[in-house]
C-alpha positions in Angstrom: -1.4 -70.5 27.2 -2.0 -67.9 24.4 -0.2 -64.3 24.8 -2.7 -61.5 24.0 -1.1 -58.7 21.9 -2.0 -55.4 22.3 -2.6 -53.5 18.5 -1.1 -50.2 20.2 2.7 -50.4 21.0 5.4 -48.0 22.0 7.8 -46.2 19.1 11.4 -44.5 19.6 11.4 -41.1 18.6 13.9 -38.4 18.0 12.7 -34.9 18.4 13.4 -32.8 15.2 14.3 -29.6 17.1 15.8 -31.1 20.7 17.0 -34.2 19.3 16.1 -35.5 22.4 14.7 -39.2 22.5 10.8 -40.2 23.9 8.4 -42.9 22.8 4.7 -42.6 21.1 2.0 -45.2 20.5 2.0 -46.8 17.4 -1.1 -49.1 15.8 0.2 -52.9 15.1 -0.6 -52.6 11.4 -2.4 -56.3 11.4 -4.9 -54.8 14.0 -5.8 -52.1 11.6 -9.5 -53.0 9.7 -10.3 -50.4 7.4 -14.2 -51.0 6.7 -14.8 -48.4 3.3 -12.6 -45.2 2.2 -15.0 -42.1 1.5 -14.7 -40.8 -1.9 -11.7 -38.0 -0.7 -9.7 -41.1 1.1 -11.0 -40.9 4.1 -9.9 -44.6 5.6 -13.3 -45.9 7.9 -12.0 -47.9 10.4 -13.9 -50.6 12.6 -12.4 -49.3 15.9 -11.4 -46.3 17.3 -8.6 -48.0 19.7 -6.9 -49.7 16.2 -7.1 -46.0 14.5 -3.6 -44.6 13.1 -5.1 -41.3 12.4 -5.0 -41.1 15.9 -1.5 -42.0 16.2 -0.3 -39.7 13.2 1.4 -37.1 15.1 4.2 -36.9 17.7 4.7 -34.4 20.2 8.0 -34.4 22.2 7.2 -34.0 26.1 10.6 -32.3 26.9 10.3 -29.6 24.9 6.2 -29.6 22.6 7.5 -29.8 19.3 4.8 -31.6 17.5 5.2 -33.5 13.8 4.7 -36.3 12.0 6.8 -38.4 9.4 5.9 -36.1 7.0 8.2 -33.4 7.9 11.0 -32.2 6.6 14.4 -32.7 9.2 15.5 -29.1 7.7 15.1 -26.1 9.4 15.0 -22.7 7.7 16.9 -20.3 9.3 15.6 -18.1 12.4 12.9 -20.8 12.3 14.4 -23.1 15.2 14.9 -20.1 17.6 10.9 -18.9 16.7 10.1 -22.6 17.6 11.7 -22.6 21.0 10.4 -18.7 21.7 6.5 -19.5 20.8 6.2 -23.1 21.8 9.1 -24.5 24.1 9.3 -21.4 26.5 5.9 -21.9 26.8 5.3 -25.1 26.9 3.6 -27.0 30.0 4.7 -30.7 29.7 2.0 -33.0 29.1 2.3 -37.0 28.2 0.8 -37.6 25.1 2.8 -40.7 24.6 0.1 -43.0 25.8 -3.5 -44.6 24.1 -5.4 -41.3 22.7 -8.9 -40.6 22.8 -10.3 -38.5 19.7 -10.1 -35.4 21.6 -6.3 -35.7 22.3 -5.8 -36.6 18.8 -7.3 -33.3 17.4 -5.2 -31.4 20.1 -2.3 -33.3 18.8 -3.0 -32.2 14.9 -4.1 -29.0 16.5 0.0 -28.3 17.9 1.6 -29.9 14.9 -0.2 -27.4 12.2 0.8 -24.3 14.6 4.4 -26.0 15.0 4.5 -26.4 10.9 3.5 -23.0 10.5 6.3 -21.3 12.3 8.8 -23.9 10.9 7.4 -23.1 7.6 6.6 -26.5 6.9 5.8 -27.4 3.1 1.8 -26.7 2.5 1.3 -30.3 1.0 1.9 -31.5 4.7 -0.1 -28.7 6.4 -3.1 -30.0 4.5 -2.7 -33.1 5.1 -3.2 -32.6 8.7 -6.0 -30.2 8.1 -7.7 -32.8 6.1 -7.1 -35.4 9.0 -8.8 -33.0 11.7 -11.8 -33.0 9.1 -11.7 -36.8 9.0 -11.7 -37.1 12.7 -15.0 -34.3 13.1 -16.3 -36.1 10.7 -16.1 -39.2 12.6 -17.7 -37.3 15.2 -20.6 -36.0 13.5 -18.7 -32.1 14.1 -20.1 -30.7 10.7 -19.3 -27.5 11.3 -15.8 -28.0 12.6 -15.4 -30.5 9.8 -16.3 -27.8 6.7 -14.1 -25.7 8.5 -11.0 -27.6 8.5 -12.0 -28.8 4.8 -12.1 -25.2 4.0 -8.6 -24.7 5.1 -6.8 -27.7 4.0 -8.2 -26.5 0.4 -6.2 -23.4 0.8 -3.1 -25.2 1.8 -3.6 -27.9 -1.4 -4.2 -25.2 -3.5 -1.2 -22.9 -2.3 0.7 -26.9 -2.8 -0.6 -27.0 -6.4 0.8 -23.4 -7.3 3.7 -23.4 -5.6 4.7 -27.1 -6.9 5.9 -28.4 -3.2 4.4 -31.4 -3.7 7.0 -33.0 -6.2 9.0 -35.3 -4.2 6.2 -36.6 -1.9 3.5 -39.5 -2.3 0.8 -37.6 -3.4 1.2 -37.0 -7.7 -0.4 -34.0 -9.5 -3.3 -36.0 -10.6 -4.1 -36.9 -6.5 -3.4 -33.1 -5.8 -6.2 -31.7 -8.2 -8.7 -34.5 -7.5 -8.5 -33.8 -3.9 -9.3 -30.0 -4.5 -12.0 -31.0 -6.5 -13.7 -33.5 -3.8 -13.2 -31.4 -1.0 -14.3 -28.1 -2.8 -17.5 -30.2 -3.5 -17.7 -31.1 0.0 -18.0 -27.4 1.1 -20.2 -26.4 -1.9 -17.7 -24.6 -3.9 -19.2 -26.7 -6.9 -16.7 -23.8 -9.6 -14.0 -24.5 -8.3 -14.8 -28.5 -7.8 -15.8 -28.8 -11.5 -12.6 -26.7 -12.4 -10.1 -29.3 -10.9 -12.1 -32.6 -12.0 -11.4 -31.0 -15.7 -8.2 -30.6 -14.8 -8.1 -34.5 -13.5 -9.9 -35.7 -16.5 -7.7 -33.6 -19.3 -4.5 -36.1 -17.7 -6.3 -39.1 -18.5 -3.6 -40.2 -21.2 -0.7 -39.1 -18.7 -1.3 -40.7 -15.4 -0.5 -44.2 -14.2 -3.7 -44.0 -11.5 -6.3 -44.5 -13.9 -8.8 -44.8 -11.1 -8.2 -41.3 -10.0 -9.8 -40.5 -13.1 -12.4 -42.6 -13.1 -13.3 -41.3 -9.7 -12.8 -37.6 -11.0 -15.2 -38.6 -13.9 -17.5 -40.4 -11.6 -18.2 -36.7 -9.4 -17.8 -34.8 -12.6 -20.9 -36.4 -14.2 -22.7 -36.5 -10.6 -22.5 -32.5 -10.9 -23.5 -32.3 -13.9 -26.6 -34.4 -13.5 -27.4 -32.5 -10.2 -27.3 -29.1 -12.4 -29.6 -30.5 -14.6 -32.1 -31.7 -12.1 -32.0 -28.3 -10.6 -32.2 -26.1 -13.9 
């Protein structure tokens, strides 16, 4: 008799700020078919049940703090007690611990970014979950919502990229400035798109991801060709 294995299974957690314990649904990573990445890493995925973008965040029923991996354990100070004014007082409990639908993801994003903010999370990992809110519209066909959430996670790369809190994380300067550049094109913002795939391009001798630049080149020319066709 063969056992069926679910791809979602149940993961221990400890809240950040309770430190109490509760479990979330992870995706079996052998279940997880990626079909094509869009050009700004966008992963396609052949079903929505074996989606980890879904899964990305975790949101502590006792008390609704909501993060991912990504954040830091440190609190700054004053920050714990803003936490537990604005979100725990206030929070209703609600299980999001079992299989999520798209619309419970984005509400899941949706509480993390707001908990990140008042714990003054690092802006690398604030646009990371922007970006992943744009993903998910855009799995939707949500244009609107999906520029919009583009639009923001641009500020928060860019604010990443000035202020250097990037260095420590998995995504490199080179990554940084080409994802500017792709999702600035996404929105239109072809000035500021063509100033960071120059900036891309001008590390080509520096980098150990030559294919970042290739892809930065790649768009680069495609704008320039598109200028061209309009002039």
């Amino acid at each position: 008799m063969s056992i069926t294995i679910d791809p979602i299974f149940d993961k221990k957690y400890e809240c950040l700020l309770c430190k109490k314990s509760f479990t979330s649904k992870k995706v079996r990573s052998r279940f997880v078919k990626i079909t094509h990445f869009d050009t700004d890493f966008s992963p396609n995925y052949e079903s929505d049940e074996a989606n980890p973008l879904f899964y990305h965040i975790q949101i502590c029923p006792a008390c609704g703090f909501s993060f991912s991996d990504d954040f830091s354990k440190y609190f700054l100070p004053g920050t714990i007690e803003l936490i537990q004014k604005e979100v725990t007082n206030r929070w209703v409990s609600r299980d999001f611990g079992s299989k999520r639908t798209i619309q419970q993801a984005l509400q899941t994003y949706k509480l993390a970014i707001y908990c990140g903010t008042l714990k003054k999370e690092k802006h690398i990992v604030q646009a990371g979950m922007y970006m992943r809110i744009a993903w998910l519209y855009r799995s939707k066909g949500s244009i609107e919502e999906e520029q919009r959430f583009l639009k923001l996670s641009i500020e928060e790369y860019e604010a990443s990229y000035i202020q250097d809190d990037f260095r420590g994380t998995q995504v490199s300067v080179v990554k940084l400035m080409y994802l500017i550049g792709e999702l600035s094109i996404r929105i239109n913002d072809v000035k500021k798109a063509v100033k960071y795939f120059s900036k891309v391009i001008e590390k080509q001798k520096q980098t150990v991801e030559p294919k970042i630049i290739e892809m930065a080149r790649e768009r680069w020319h495609e704008i320039r060709e598109k200028r061209a066709v309009d002039s």
